[in-house]
Structure formats: structure tokens, C-alpha cells
C-alpha positions in Angstrom: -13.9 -49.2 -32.4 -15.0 -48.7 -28.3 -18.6 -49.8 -29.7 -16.8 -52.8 -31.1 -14.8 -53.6 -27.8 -18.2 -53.7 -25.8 -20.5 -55.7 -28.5 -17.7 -58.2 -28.3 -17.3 -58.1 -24.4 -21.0 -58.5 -23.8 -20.4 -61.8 -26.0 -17.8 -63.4 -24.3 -20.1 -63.0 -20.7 -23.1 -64.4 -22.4 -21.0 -67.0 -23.3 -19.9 -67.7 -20.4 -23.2 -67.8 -18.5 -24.0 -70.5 -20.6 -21.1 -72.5 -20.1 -21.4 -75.9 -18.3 -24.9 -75.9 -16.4 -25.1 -72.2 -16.0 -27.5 -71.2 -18.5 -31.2 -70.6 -17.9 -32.8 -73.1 -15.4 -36.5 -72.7 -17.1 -35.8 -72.9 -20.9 -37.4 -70.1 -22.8 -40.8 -69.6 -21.9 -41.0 -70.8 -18.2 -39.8 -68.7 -15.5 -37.4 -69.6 -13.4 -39.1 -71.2 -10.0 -39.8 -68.0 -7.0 -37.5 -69.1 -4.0 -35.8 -71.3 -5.1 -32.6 -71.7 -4.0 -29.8 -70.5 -6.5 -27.2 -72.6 -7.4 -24.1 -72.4 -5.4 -20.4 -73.9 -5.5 -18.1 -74.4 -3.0 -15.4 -76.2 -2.3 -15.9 -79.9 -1.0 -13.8 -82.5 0.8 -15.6 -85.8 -0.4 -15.4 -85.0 -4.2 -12.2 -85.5 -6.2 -12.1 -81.7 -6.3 -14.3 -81.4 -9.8 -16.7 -78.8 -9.5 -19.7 -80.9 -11.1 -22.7 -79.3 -12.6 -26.2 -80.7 -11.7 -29.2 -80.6 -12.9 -32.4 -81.0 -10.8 -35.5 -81.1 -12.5 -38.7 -81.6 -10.7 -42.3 -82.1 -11.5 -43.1 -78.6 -11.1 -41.6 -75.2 -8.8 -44.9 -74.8 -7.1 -45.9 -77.7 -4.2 -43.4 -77.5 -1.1 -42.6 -80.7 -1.3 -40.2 -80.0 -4.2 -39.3 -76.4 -2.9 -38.3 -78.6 0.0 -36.3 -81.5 -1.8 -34.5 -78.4 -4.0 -33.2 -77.4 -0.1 -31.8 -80.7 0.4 -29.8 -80.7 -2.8 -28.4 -77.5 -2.2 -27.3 -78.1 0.8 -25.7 -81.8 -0.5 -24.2 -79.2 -3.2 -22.4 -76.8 -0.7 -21.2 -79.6 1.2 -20.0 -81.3 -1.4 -18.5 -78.0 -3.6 -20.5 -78.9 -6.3 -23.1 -77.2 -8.5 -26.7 -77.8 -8.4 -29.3 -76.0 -10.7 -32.5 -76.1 -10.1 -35.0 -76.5 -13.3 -38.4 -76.9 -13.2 -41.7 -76.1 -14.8 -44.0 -73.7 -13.5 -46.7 -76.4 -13.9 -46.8 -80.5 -14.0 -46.7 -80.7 -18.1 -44.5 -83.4 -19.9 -43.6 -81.2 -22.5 -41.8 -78.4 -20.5 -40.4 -81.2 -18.9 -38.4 -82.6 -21.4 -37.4 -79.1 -22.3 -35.8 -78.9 -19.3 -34.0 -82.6 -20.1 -32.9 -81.0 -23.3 -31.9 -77.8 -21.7 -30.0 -79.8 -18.9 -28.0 -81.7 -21.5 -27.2 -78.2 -24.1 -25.7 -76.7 -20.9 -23.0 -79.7 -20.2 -24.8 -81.3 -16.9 -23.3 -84.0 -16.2 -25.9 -85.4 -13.6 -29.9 -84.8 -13.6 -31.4 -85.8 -11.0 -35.2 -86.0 -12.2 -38.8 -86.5 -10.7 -40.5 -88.0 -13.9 -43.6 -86.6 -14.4 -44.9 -89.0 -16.7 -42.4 -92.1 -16.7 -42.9 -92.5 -20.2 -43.1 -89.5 -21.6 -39.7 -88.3 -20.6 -37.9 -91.7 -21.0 -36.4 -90.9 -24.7 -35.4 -87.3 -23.6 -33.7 -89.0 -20.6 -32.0 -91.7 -23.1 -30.7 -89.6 -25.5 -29.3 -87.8 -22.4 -27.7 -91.0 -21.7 -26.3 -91.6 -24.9 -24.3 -88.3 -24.2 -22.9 -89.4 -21.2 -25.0 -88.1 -18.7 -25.7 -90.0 -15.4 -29.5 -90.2 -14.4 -30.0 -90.3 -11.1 -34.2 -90.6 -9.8 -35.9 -89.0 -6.5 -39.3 -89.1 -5.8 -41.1 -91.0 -8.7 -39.1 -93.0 -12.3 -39.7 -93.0 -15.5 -39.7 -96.3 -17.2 -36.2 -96.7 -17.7 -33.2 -97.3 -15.8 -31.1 -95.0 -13.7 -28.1 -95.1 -11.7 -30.0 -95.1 -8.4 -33.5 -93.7 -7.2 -34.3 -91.8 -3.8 -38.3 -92.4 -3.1 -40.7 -93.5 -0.4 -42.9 -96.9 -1.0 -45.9 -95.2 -2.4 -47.6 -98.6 -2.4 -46.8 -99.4 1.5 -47.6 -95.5 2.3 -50.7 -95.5 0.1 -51.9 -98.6 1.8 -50.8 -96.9 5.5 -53.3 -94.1 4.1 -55.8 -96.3 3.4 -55.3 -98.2 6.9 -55.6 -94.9 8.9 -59.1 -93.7 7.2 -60.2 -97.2 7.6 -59.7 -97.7 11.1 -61.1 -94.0 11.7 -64.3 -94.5 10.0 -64.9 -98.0 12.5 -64.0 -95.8 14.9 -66.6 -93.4 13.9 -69.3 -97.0 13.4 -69.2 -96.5 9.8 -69.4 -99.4 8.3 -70.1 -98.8 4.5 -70.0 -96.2 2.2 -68.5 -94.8 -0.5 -64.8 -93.3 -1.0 -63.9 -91.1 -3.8 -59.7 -90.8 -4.5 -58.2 -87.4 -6.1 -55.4 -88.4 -8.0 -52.8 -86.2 -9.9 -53.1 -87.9 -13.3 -53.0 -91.5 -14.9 -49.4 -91.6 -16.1 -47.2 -90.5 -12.8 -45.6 -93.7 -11.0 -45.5 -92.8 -7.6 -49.1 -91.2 -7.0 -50.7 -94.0 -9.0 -48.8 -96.6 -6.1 -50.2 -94.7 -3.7 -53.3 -95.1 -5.4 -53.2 -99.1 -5.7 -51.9 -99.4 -2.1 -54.9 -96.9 -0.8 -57.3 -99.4 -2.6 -55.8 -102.6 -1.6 -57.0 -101.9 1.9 -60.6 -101.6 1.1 -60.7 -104.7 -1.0 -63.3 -107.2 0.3 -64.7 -104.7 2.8 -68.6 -103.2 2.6 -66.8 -99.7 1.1 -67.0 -98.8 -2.5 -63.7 -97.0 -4.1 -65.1 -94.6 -6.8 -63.5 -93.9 -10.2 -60.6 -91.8 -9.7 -60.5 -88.1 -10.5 -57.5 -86.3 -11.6 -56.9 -83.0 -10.4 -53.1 -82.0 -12.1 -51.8 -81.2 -8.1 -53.8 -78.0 -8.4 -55.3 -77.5 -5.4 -58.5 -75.8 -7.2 -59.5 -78.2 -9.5 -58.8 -80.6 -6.9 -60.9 -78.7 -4.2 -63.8 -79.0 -7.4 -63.6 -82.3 -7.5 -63.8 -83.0 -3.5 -67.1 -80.9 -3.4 -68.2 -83.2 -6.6 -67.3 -86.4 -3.9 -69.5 -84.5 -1.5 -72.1 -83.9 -3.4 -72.5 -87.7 -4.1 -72.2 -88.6 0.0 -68.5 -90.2 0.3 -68.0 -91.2 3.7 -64.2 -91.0 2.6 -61.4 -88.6 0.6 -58.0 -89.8 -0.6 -55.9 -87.4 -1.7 -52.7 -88.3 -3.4 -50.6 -85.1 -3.6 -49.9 -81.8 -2.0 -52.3 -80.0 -4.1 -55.1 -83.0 -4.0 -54.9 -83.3 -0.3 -54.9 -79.3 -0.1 -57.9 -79.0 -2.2 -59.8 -81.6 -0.7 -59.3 -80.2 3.0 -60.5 -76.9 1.7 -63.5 -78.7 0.3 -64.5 -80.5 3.6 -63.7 -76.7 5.1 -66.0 -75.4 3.2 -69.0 -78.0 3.5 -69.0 -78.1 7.1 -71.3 -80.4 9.5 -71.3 -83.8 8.2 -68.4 -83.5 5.7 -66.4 -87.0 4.7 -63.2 -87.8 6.5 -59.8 -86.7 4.3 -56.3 -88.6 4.8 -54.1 -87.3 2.1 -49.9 -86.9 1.1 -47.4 -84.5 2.1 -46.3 -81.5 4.1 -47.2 -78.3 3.5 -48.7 -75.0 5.9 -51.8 -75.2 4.1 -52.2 -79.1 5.2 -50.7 -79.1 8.4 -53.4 -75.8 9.2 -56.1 -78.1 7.5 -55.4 -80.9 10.0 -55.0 -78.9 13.0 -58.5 -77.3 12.6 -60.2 -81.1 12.1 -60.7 -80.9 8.6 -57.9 -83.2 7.5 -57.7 -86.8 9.6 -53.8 -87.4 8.6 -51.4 -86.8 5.8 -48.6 -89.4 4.7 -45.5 -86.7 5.3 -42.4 -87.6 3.3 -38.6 -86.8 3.8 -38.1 -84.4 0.3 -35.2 -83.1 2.1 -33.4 -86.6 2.6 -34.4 -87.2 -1.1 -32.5 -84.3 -2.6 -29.5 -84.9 -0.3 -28.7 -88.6 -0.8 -29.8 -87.8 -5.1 -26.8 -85.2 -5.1 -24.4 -87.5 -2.9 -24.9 -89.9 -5.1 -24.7 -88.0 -9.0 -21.1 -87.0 -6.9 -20.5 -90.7 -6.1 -21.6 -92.0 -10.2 -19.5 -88.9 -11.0 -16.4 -89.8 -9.2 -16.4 -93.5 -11.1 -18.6 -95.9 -8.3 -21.0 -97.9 -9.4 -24.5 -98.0 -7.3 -25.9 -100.8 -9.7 -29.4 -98.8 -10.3 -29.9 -99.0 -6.0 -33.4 -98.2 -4.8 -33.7 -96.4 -1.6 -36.8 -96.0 0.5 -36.4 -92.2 2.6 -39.4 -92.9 4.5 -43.0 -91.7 5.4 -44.6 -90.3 9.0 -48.3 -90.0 9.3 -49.1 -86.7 10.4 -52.3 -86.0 12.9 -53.3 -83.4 14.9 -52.3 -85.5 17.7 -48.7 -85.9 16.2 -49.0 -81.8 15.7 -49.5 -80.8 19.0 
């Protein structure tokens, strides 16, 4: 009878882990994300007092730049006495992805708050979440489908301020021609292939050749592979889209020494900010990832509470980071 009593204890609490958006925050193969922040609730003032559950699911738990937007959103969440899980892959993969949609929608989310990682891939996952009565809310980069607001920089202006900054350094330098090669993340993500068009839009009609992108995942090996392929051909130029592309290709020009192309690249991170502060990185396009998780969960509270925001688009900004800016 006592073995009874406990079998039927341990039940009820596994039930109850799973309640609302409780349950695992990595679906069953994929770990849950090393430091991230756990999810916390508290009580908020701005809320109508429901304790909403959240989930935020990024492209991946590895590049700061999400680490950094899952900080925001926490601290959104403790402010506003909501709850905010954090679920992401342990690498960029559609697939997992979706698992996580799925998983968001078994647990009772309400809210997800998603950076697409391929914005049509995910798009039925993110309907039939819809159809549910979930509220979608975007940061960083859409799918192909609408949402009830979306928190992102301009890729195209910022790609197109990358491409301006290694233009105007290379004149500097009296190079007038050349080749530039471009490390992207893959074909199918929106807001690295904006920064792409914008990066390219600058060299149009100019004496400089843009290669044939290469796609590097955001690992920063592969991507450091593919910078000492550039290399190897004589680029005068590297563009690298992402954390891990930028990262990579820095370590690439590290590694090459005397004579090495000049690198502007996207996002913050120790590794790129020690890159550029030892000259092997010109600039990188620094977003706000913080200000993106923070207005994303203000405003799944805001959908939640009955507002409409009419699918709003919102630009949180870019600063181009130098070793000048550095010091």
C-alpha cells in the first residue's frame, strides 16, 4: 500500500511539471541550453495579474547574441510576473525547431516568441499553433507568415552600413578593385540573407567583384574554413553575416597574418570584440538582443491582455563597433 501511495505521488508532480509551459524546454533529444536563464515568475503591476506562460524559442542556445536576447526576456518576465521559458536547439536545424513549436503548444504557452530559423520551414508548425489560440510574436528574423508584432534590426540598412564601412576602408587603404567573398549562415534565414542583399547593394557598379556566397551554419569552424578558402583565392574583402561567420572569419585573417583581407561582420560577442581589438576584424554591426527580448515579452503580455498591435514592426537598432568605438 506505502509503495502504492509513492508511485501515485511521484505521478501527480510529473504532472504537474508539465502543466502549463513547465515541461521540458528542449523536447526529448536536445539538452536544455548551458546558462541560460531559468524561467522565473513573479508578481507584476502591468499585467492583469495572469501569470502567463511564454515560450521563447531561438535559432539555437549557442551564439551570445541569443544567450543575450534570453536575458532581456527574463528580465521583461520578472518585471512583468510572468513566465518565460526558454527553448532552443542546441544547433540552427529546422527540424528541432519545430519540435520546440510543438513542444511550446503541448505544454499550454500561450505566447512564443520565435526567431525563425528558416521562415518557411516553421510557418505550418507556427499556424497550427495559431489555430490553437496561441499569439506569435517575432524577434530577430520572421517566418513567412504573420505575427502579432516583430522586434528586429533593418538587416538590409545594417547590411548595407557593413558594406559602406569596408568600402570606404579599402579607399582608404587605395584599393580600388578586388574581390570580396560573403560568409553567410544559409539560404533560407530572412534576416542574414537582408544583410546579405544590403552588403551587396553597396558594391554594385563599383570595380569590386562579390563572390558566390558560402554558407557556414553560424559555426564558427566551418566558417573559419571557408574564410581561409576566400584567402586562398586573394579577396581584398570578408563579410560575415552572423556571430559565428564573423567569429570564424576573424580567426581566419588571425591565422593568415601579413597581407590578410579586411573583415566587417555582425554581432557582439568576446570572441569578436577581442578579434577587433587586436586588428583582425575592421567593424562588426552590434545589435540590441537585449531590447529585442524585452519589448517581444511586453508585448506577448500586451496581445495577452486583449490589445491589438496590428502585426507592428519595430526596428531595435544597430551600432558599428571598431576598435576606435572599443577603446
Amino acid at each position: 500500500m506505502k509503495k502504492m501511495i509513492a508511485l501515485l505521488c511521484s505521478m501527480v508532480m510529473v504532472f504537474g511539471l508539465l502543466a502549463g509551459c513547465g515541461g521540458s524546454t528542449s523536447g526529448t533529444d536536445t539538452p536544455a541550453p548551458t546558462g541560460s536563464a531559468p524561467a522565473e515568475t513573479t508578481s507584476g503591476t502591468e499585467s492583469e495579474g495572469t501569470n502567463y506562460n511564454i515560450a521563447l524559442i531561438t535559432m539555437d542556445s549557442i551564439d551570445q547574441h541569443w544567450v543575450t536576447l534570453n536575458e532581456g526576456a527574463q528580465k521583461a518576465a520578472q518585471e512583468l510576473g510572468v513566465t518565460v521559458t526558454y527553448m532552443a536547439p542546441n544547433t540552427k536545424d529546422d527540424a528541432q525547431q519545430i519540435e520546440q513549436v510543438n513542444n511550446a503548444v503541448a505544454a499550454g504557452c500561450q505566447a512564443i516568441i520565435v526567431a525563425a530559423n528558416g521562415p518557411d520551414a516553421i510557418t505550418s508548425a507556427l499556424q497550427e499553433a495559431v489555430d490553437a489560440g496561441v499569439k506569435i510574436i517575432y524577434v530577430d528574423s520572421p517566418a513567412n507568415m504573420d505575427a502579432e508584432a516583430t522586434f528586429s534590426t533593418d538587416n538590409e540598412a545594417a547590411g548595407k552600413i557593413a558594406g559602406e564601412t569596408l568600402l570606404a576602408e579599402l579607399e582608404a587603404q587605395g584599393v580600388t578593385s578586388g574581390s570580396i567573398g560573403i560568409i553567410n549562415t544559409n539560404a533560407a534565414s530572412d534576416s542574414t540573407l537582408k544583410r546579405e542583399a544590403g552588403f551587396r547593394s553597396v558594391f554594385e557598379g563599383t570595380d569590386f567583384t562579390v563572390l558566390e556566397t558560402q554558407y557556414g551554419e553560424g559555426d564558427a569552424a566551418k566558417s573559419q574554413t571557408i574564410a581561409e578558402n576566400y584567402i586562398t583565392q586573394g579577396v581584398v574583402g570578408i563579410f560575415g553575416t552572423n556571430e559565428g561567420s564573423t567569429t570564424g572569419a576573424g580567426n581566419a585573417i588571425k591565422a593568415a597574418g601579413e597581407g590578410a583581407p579586411i573583415c566587417v561582420g555582425f554581432d557582439k560577442s568576446d570572441a569578436i570584440l577581442g578579434l577587433i581589438e587586436d586588428g583582425y576584424i575592421l567593424a562588426t554591426m552590434a545589435q540590441n538582443p537585449d531590447v529585442m527580448g524585452y519589448e517581444a515579452v511586453k508585448a506577448a503580455v500586451q496581445v495577452l491582455d486583449g490589445e491589438d498591435l496590428g502585426g507592428k514592426v519595430v526596428d531595435t537598432g544597430v551600432s558599428v563597433l571598431t576598435k576606435d568605438t572599443l577603446s
